[in-house]
C-alpha positions in Angstrom: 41.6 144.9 22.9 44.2 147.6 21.6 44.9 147.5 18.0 48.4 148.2 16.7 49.2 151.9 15.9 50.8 152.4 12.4 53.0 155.3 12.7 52.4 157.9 10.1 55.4 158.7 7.6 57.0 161.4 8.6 59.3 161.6 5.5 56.2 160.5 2.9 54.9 162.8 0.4 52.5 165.8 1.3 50.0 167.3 -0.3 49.5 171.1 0.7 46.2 173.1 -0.7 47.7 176.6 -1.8 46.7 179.2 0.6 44.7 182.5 0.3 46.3 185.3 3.1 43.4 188.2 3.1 46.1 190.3 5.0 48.3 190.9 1.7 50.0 193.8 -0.4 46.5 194.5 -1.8 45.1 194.7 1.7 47.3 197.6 2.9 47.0 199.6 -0.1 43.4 199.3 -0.1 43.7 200.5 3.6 46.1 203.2 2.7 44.1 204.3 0.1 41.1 204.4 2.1 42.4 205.9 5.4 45.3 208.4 4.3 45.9 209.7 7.8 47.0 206.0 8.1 49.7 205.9 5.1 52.6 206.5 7.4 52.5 203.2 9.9 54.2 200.4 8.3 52.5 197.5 6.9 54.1 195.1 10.0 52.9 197.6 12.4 49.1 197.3 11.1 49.8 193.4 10.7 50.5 193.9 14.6 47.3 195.3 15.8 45.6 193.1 13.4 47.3 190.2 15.6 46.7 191.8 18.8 43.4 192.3 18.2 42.5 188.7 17.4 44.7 187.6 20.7 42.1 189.8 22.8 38.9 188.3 21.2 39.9 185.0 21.4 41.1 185.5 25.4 37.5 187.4 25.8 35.9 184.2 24.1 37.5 181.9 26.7 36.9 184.2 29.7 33.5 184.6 29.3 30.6 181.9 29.0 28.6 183.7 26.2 31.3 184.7 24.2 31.7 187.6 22.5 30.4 189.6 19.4 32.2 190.2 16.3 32.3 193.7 15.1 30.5 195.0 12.5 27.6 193.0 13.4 29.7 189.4 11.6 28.5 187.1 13.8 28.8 185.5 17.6 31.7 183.2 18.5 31.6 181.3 21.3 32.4 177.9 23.3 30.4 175.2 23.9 30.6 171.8 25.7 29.8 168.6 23.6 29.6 164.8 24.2 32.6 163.2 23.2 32.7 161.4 19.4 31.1 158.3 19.1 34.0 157.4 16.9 37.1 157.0 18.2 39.3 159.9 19.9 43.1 158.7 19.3 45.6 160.4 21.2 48.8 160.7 18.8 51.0 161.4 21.3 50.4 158.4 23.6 49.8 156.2 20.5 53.4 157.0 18.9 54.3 156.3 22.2 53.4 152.8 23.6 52.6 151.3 19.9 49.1 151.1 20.0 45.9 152.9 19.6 45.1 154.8 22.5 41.8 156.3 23.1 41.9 159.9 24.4 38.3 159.4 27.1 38.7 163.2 28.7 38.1 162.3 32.1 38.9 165.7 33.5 35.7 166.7 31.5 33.6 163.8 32.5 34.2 162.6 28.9 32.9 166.4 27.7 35.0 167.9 24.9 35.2 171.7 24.0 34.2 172.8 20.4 34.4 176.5 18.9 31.4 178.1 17.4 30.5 180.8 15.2 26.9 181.4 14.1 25.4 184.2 12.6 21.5 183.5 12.7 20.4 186.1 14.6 18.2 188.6 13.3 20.5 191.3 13.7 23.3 189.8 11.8 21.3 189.4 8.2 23.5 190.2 5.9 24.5 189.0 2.0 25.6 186.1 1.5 26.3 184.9 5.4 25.4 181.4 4.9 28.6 181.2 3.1 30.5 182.4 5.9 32.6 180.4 8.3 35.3 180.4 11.1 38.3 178.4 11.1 40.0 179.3 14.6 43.9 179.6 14.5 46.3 177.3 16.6 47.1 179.6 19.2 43.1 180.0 19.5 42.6 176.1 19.9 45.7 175.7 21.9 44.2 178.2 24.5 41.0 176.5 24.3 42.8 173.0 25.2 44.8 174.5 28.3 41.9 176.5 29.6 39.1 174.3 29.3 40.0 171.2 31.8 39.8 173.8 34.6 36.3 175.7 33.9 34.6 173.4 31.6 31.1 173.5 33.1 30.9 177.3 32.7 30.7 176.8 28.7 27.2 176.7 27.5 26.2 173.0 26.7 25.5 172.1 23.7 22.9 169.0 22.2 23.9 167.2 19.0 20.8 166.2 17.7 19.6 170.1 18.0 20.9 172.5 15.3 22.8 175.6 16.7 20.7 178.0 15.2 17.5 176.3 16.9 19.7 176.8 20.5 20.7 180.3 20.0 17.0 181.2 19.1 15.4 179.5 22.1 17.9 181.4 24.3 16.9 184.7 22.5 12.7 184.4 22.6 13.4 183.9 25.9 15.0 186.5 26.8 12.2 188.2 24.7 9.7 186.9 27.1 11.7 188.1 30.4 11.8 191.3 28.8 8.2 191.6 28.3 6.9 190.2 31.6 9.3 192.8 33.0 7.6 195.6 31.1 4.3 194.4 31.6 5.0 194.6 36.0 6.0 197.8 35.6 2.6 199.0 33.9 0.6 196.5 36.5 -0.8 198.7 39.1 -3.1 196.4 41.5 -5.6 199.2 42.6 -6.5 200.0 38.8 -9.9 197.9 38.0 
């Protein structure tokens, strides 16, 4: 049974949290300051490779099943395949449409959606203070995520709900561990020794 779909108020009041841009007029004379061979290129130019950058991590992240590293050992971002919601999925679009709720059931996935993760609980990314951390991926990021994922969904690592991430991602490591180990230990084994 479909329930009726109340259309959101378009015209209604808004409320909009103030913003904090990291990429500011601070930012570039920090970096100018720091890096005087640098003073020259214009603060749009850096704001560029700043953008271009980010385009090229996120189409690495998309392309490739264990995503990628961020520099300056930040963290892993990477993404995974999840059950759908148990609550309800509403597709807005199809809803406005016809009038009523309509339940988005990603059957191109086999009901799987795609989520984007960043963790930074391996070993070698201790640093001050990362607990506080997070990612919040751009539009343009999710948007890519949304086009590319119908077609190659089963290449993204899986991920289980009632596990925490950090719990994954160290199972995958120690295992590696282990394969590394067995490895060395073959190449030390020498069958005629006694």
């Amino acid at each position: 049974m479909n329930k009726k779909y109340n259309k959101p108020d378009i015209k209604g009041p808004r409320f909009r949290q103030p913003g904090y841009n990291v990429i500011n007029s601070d930012f570039f004379k920090q970096l100018k300051l720091k890096y005087p061979k640098y003073k020259d290129v214009s603060d749009s130019d850096i704001r560029n490779i700043i953008k271009k950058f980010n385009e090229l991590l996120w189409d690495t992240v998309v392309e490739y099943r264990d995503g990628v590293e961020f520099p300056e050992s930040l963290g892993r971002l990477f993404i995974g395949t999840c059950e759908n919601a148990k609550s309800q999925n509403i597709d807005f679009s199809k809803s406005h449409k016809y009038g009523v709720t309509v339940n988005n059931k990603n059957w191109d996935t086999d009901g799987k959606l795609a989520k984007i993760f960043y963790t930074s609980f391996a070993n070698k990314y201790k640093f001050q203070f990362r607990e506080c951390w997070g990612f919040v991926a751009c539009r343009n990021f999710k948007r890519k995520v949304a086009k590319t994922y119908p077609e190659n969904w089963t290449m993204y690592v899986a991920i289980d709900s009632t596990k925490k991430l950090r719990k994954i991602y160290n199972a995958s490591y120690l295992k590696e561990v282990r394969e590394r180990n067995v490895k060395e230990e073959l190449t030390k084994y020498n069958e005629f020794d006694l």
